[in-house]
N, C-alpha and C positions, 0 to 999 in steps of 0.2 A: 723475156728475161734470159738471161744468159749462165750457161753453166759455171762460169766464176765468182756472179753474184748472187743465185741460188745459194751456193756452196758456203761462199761467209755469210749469207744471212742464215742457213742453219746454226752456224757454230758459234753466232753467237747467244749469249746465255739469256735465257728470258726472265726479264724481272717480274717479281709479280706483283701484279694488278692492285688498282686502291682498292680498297673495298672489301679485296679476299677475305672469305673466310678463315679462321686460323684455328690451327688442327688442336684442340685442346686436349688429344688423347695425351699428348708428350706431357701434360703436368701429372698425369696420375704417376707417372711415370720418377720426378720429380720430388712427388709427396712423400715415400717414407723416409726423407734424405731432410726433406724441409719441415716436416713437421717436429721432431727430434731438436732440430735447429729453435723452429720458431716458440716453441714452451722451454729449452731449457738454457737458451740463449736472451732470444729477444722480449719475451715474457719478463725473464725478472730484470731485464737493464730496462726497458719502460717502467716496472714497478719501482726500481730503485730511486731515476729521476722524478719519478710523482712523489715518492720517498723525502726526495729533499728540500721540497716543497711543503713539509712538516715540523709539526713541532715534535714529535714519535717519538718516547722513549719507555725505556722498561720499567716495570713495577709500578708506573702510573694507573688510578683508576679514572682519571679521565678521558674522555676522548681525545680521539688527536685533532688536534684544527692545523687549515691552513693557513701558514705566516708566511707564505711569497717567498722577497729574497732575503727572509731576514737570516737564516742558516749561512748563504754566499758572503754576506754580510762581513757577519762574523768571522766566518772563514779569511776573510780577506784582510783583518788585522790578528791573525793569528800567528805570532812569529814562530808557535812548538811548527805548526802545521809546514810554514816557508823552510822553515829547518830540516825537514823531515827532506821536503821534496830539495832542495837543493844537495843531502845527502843521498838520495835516489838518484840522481844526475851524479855525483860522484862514482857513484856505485857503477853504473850504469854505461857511462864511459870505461870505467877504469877496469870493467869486467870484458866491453865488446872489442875492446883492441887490443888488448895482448890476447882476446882470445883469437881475434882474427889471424895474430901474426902467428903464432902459434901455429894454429891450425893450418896456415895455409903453407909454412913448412913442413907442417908432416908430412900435410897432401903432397907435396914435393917427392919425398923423401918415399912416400908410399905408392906414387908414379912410377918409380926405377923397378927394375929389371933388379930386384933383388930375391936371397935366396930365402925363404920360408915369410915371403910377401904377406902370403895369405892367413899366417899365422899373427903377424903384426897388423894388420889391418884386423884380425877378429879381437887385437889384445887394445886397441885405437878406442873399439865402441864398448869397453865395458864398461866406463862413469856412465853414459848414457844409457845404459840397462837396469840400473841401479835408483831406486827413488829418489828422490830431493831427503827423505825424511833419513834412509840409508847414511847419504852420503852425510848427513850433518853429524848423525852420531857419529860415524867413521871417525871424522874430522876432529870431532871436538875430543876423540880419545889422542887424536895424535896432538893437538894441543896443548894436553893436561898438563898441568902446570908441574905435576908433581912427579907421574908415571909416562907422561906423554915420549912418543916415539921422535918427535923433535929436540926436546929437551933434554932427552936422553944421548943422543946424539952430538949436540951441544957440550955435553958437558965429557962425553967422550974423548972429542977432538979440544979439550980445555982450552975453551973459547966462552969458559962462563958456565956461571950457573943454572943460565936458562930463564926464560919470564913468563910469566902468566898472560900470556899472546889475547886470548879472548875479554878479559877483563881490564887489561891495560886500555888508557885512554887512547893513546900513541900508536896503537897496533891492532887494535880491534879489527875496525873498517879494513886497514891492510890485509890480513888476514883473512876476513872473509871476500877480500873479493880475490885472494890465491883461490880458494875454494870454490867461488863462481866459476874462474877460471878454467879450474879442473876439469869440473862436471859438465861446463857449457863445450870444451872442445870437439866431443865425439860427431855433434852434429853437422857442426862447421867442418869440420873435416869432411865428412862423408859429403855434403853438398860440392866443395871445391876440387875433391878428389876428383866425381861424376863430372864439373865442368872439364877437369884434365883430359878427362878421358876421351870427351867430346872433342878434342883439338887434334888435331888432323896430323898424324903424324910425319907426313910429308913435309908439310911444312918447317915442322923442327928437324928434319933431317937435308932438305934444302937449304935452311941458313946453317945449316954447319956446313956445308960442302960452299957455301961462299965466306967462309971464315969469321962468322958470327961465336963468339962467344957466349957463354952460358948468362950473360947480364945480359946480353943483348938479347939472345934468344928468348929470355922469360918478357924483357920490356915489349917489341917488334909483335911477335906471334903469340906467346902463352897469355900474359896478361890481356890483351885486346879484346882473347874468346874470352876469357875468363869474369872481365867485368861487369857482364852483367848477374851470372852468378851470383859475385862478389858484394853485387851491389845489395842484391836481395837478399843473402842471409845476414848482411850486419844489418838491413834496414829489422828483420825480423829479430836478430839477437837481442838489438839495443830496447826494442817493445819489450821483448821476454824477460831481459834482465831488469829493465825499469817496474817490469810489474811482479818483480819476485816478493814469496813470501815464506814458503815452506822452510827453504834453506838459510836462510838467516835468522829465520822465529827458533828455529832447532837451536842454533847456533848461539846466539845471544841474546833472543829476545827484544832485541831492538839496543840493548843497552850497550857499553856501561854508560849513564847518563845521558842517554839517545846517540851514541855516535854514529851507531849503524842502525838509527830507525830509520828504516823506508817506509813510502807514501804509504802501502800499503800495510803497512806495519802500525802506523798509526791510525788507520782509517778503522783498521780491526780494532785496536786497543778501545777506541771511542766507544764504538758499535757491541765489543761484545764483555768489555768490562767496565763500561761508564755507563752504560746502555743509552748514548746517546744514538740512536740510529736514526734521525731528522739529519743531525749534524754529521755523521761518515758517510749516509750516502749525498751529499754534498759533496762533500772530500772525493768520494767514486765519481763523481760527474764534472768534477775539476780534470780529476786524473783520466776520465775519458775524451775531454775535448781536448786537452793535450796531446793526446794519444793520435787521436783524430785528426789533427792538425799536422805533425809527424808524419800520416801517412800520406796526408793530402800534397805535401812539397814533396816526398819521397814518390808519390804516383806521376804528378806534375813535370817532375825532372826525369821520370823514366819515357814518360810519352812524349816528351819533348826531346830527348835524346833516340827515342823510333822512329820520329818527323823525321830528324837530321840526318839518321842514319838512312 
């Protein structure tokens, strides 16, 4: 044997063997991370699904039996229910793109070489510090139809009397999804800002010294690092915002006349003031395979975009 092939056969890497034993100390290691997970995650989304497989509701003194798929059933010519969820897909768009553009101008704007940076970037994440429950009050005073800080303002610049934003039919939805809007930026920002940061500044200083302009420079170099980022906090926003509940139950309650009922909006009403709870978690396990599904093309096209790349 010779000292050249001595030499690569050390380096290369030893696979291990069928059969190995495998070191089970690393799951102790694991458990207080997965157990927390596995009761106050995985526990009640299996009960729930066994759940809608019921006839379970409240103040019955009978037992509950199983009825199969007669809950999906019904679900599935329930038009309040398709209402609901096609208003959640409203929502839900119309909150993750203007939040993206938004946000990924700030991130822009919060990238420069500006003077008290650091002070606009602490004043960037304060909706994000702020609860869902915060920010609905917040909102619904500057709403108010009568005192509210919009209407006031409004009728300042006499441009009108001003409307009743949250109870009108026409402006509800619009409205709350400004305010999705608001409170969802901080995040988006902060992730897009961190891709920025990660882009190699050479490079943006390379194409301006071959004559690249600020469109070219952000298409060519910023966006290329940027989208996978990109990709991953709308795929995450659009979950987050299609499963909101805090900030629009504060807000309107689902109404005026269901305009801004979300899924989850009505899944609750069923469950905790009809006390149909056979029949919502149904609705939770529509709104999970959905969900599910979402992230399955959204995984799908990120690992197939890793191949290519």
């Amino acid at each position: 044997m010779t000292l050249a092939s001595a030499t690569q056969r050390a380096a290369k890497p030893r696979l291990p063997r069928k059969g190995r034993p495998v070191d089970h100390g690393a799951w102790f290691l694991v458990l207080p991370a997965l157990i927390p997970i596995l009761i106050l995650s995985v526990g009640p989304l299996l009960y729930g699904i066994a759940l809608a497989f019921t006839d379970s509701q409240s103040g019955r003194t009978e037992p509950t039996q199983w009825i199969g798929m007669l809950n999906f059933q019904d679900l599935l010519h329930d038009t309040l229910f398709w209402d609901s969820f096609r208003i959640g897909l409203l929502w839900a768009v119309g909150v993750t793109v203007p939040q993206f553009l938004l946000a990924l101008g700030l991130a822009l704007l919060l990238n420069q070489d500006l003077r008290l940076r650091w002070l606009a970037r602490a004043l960037a994440i304060i909706p994000w510090a702020m609860p869902e429950v915060v920010v609905g009050i917040m909102w619904r005073l500057v709403y108010n139809a009568d005192a509210g800080i919009l209407n006031e303002t409004i009728r300042d610049l006499g441009l009108g009397d001003g409307r009743d934003w949250l109870s009108g039919l026409a402006t509800a939805l619009p409205a709350v999804i400004v305010v999705g809007v608001w409170a969802g930026m901080p995040q988006t920002t902060v992730a897009l800002l961190a891709g920025l940061q990660n882009t190699p500044r050479e490079l943006h200083e390379a194409a301006a010294m071959d004559g690249a302009r600020a469109w070219r420079r952000f298409r060519t170099v910023t966006w290329p690092a940027l989208k996978p980022v990109a990709l991953a906090i709308t795929a995450l926003n659009f979950i987050w915002n299609f499963n909101s509940f805090a900030l629009v139950y504060v807000l309107t309650s689902g109404g005026p006349g269901g305009r801004t009922r979300l899924p989850m909006l009505f899944a609750y009403e069923e469950a905790f003031r009809y006390g149909q709870f056979g029949y919502a978690a149904a609705m939770g396990c529509v709104l999970v395979a959905v969900i599910s599904v979402f992230l399955a093309v959204f995984l799908v096209g990120r690992l197939r975009g890793g191949e290519d790349a």
